[in-house]
N, C-alpha and C positions, 0 to 999 in steps of 0.2 A: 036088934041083931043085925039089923040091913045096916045099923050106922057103923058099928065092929067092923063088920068084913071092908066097909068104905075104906073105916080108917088104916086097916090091915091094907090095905091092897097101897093106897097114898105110902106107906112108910117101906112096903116092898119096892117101890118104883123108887123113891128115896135113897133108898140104897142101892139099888141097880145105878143111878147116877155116878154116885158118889165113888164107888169100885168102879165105873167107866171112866172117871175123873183121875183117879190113883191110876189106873193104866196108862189112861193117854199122859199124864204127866212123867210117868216112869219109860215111857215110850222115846218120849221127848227128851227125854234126861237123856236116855240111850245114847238116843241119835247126835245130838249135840257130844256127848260123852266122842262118842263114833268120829265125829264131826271135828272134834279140837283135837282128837288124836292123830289124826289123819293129815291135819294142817300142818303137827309138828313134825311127822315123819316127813311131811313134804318138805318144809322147811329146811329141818336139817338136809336133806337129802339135795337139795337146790346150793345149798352153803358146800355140802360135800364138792357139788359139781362145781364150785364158783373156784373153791382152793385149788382142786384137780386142774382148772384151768390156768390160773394163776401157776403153778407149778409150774405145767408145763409151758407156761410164757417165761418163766425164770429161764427156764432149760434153752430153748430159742435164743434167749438174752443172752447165755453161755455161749452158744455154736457164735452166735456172730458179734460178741470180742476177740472169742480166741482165733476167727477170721482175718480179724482188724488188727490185733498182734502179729500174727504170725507174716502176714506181708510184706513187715518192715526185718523179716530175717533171712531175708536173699535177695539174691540181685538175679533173675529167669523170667523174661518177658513173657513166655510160654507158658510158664506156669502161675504168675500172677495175671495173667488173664481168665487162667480156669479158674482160680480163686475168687477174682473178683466176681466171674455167672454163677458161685456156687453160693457167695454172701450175697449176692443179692436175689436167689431165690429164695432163702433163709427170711430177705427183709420182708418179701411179698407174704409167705407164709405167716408172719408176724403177725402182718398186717392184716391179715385173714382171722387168725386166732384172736387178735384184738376186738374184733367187729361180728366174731362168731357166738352164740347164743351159749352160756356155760352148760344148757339143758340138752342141746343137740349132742347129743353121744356120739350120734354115727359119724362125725366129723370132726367130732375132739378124739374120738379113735383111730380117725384116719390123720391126722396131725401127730399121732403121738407116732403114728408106723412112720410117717417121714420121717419124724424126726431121729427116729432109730438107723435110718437110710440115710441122712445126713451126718451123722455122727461117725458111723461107716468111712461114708466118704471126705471126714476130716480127718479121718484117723489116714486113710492113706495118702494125704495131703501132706501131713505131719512125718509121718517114716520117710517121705521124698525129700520134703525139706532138712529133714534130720541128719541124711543119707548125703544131699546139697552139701550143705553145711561141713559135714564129717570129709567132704573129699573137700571141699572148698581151704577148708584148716588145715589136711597134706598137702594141696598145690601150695597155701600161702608159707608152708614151713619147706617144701622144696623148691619155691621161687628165694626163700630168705636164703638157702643155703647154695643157690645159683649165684644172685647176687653175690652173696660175699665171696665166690670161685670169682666171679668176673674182677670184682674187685680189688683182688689180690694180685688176679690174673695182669690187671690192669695196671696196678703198681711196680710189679714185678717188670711187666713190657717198660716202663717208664724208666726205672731203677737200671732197666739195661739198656735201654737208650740212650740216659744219662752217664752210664758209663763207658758206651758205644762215643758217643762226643766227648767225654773227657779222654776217653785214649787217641780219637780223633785231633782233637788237642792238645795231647802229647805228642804223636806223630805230628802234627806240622808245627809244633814248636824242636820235637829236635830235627826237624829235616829243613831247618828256616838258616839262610847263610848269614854269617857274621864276617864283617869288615873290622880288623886289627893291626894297628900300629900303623895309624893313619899318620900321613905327614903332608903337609903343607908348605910349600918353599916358594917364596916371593924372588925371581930370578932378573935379570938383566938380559939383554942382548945376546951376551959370551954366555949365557945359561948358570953366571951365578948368583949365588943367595946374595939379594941387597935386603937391606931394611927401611931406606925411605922411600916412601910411596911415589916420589917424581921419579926416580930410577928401575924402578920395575916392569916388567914385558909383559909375563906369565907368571901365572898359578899353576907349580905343577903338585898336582894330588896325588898321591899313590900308599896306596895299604895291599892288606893281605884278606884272602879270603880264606878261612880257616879249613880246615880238612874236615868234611862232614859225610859218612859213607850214608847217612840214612837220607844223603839228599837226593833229590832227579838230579841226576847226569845231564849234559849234554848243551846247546846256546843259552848262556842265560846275558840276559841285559839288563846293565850296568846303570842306574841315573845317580847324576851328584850334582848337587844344588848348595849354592854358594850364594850367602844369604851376607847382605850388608848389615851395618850398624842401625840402619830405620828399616830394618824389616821385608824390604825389597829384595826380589831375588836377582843376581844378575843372570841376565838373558842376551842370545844371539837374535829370535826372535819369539813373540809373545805365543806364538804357535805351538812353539815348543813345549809337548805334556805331556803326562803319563796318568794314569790310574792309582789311586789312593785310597783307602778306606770311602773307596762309593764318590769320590772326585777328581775331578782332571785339574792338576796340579803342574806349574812349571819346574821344568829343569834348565839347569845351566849348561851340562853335558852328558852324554850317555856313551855307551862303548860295548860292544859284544864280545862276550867271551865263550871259552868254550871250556868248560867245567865236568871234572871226573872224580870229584870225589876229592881231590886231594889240594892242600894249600896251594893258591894262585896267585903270583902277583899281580895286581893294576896298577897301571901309571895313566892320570888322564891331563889333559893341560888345555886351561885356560888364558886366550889371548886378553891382555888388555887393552881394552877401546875405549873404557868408559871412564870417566872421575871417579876416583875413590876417594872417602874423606877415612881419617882416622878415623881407631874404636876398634870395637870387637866384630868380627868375623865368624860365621859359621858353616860348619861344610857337613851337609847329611847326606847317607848313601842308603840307596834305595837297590833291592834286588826280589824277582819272586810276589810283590804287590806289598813287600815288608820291611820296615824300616832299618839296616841291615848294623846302622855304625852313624857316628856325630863325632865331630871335633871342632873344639874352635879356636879363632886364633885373631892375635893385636896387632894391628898396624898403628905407627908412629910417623908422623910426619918426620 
């Protein structure tokens, strides 16, 4: 009987084992169970955090190109200076968020509020430049329509200028005297017409000056220049000059008159002193700085 109750008590304890066995391993299952669930939640939960960051690094990455754009769309020293402390407080924040813990909440919360205050103050960055821009493209379309005033303005001043000296040049072409029906007479001693060159005294000159009412009135003087067959002028002495298109030019004779408008006769006369060889001859009259009259003429031995 005492061996019974042994072996009863031996298989009672046996089984108290074995249920304390199934527990702790059901325990264990638990916990581990508890254990790997926990890792996942964290896991994902760490992965949530890492995206969330990344995000808002994306977002960062957005404020400061369209920083980097938008400086190249005006020309305001003032205001791309505030742009440029406001990109580069964007770069430091970056920089921050780059180096910052995806786990840390309280500072990827405080990164997202700036960035909401950054965005803020891109946005009234943008309405200024926009605003820039919108008046900058009225000045440039009322500077193009100045211009073209000035320009017109310009041609027009020109166009009457040019017609200011053409009528200025009409007025001193018809207010300019003319010398007509010039004559030239190779005289003797007794004052008459000879034809060979040993027998001649004087050259006497005399034309007309035409009746011109649009002329100045009042002394005008007379040069005539008597030009040989080689191109030499005869001269009293080399001193003897006048004014010409910008040069001191010799004359043979000159003679004041006194002019009113109405046709005048001259007579001027040349003594002869000098050799004359045959050939052609010419005699141009000069009055007012302008070439007035020309005739020329033959001597024959």
């Amino acid at each position: 009987m005492s061996t019974e109750k042994k072996e009863n008590k031996e298989i009672n304890k046996l089984s108290l084992l074995i249920v304390a066995i199934i527990v702790l391993v059901l325990i264990i299952g638990g916990a581990a169970y508890y254990i790997f669930h926990q890792q996942s939640q964290m896991k994902e939960l760490v992965e949530g955090y890492e995206l969330d960051k990344e995000m808002l690094a994306d977002e960062y990455n957005e404020i400061s190109l369209t920083y980097e754009n938008i400086k190249f769309e005006f020309n305001n020293d003032s205001l791309a200076a505030q742009l440029a402390t406001e990109q580069e407080k964007v770069k430091r924040l970056q920089e921050e968020l780059r180096t910052v813990r995806a786990t840390d909440t309280r500072r990827i919360n405080e990164l997202k509020k700036q960035l909401e205050t950054l965005r803020s103050i891109m946005r009234t960055y943008v309405a200024q430049i926009d605003s820039l821009n919108t008046e900058n493209t009225k000045l440039k379309e009322e500077n193009k329509k100045v211009t073209t005033r000035y320009r017109q303005a310009t041609t027009q001043a020109a166009n009457l200028q040019k017609e200011k000296e053409q009528l200025a040049e009409r007025v001193t072409l018809a207010s300019k005297l003319d010398a007509t029906n010039i004559q030239i007479n190779p005289v003797n001693k007794k004052g008459k017409t000879v034809k060979k060159i040993k027998q001649m005294e004087q050259f006497v000159v005399s034309f007309l000056i035409t009746k011109n009412i649009t002329a100045p009135v009042g002394e005008k003087t007379i040069f005539v220049r008597i030009m040989k067959p080689d191109d030499d002028v005869l001269v009293k002495s080399r001193g003897d000059t006048f004014e010409f298109e910008g040069k001191h030019i010799n004359y043979s004779m000159k003679r004041i008159i006194e002019y009113a408008g109405e046709e005048t006769q001259v007579t001027l006369y040349w003594d002869i002193e000098e050799f004359l060889s045959p050939g052609t001859y010419q005699v141009d009259i000069f009055a007012d700085g302008n070439h007035i009259g020309r005739k020329s003429f033959t001597l024959d031995n």
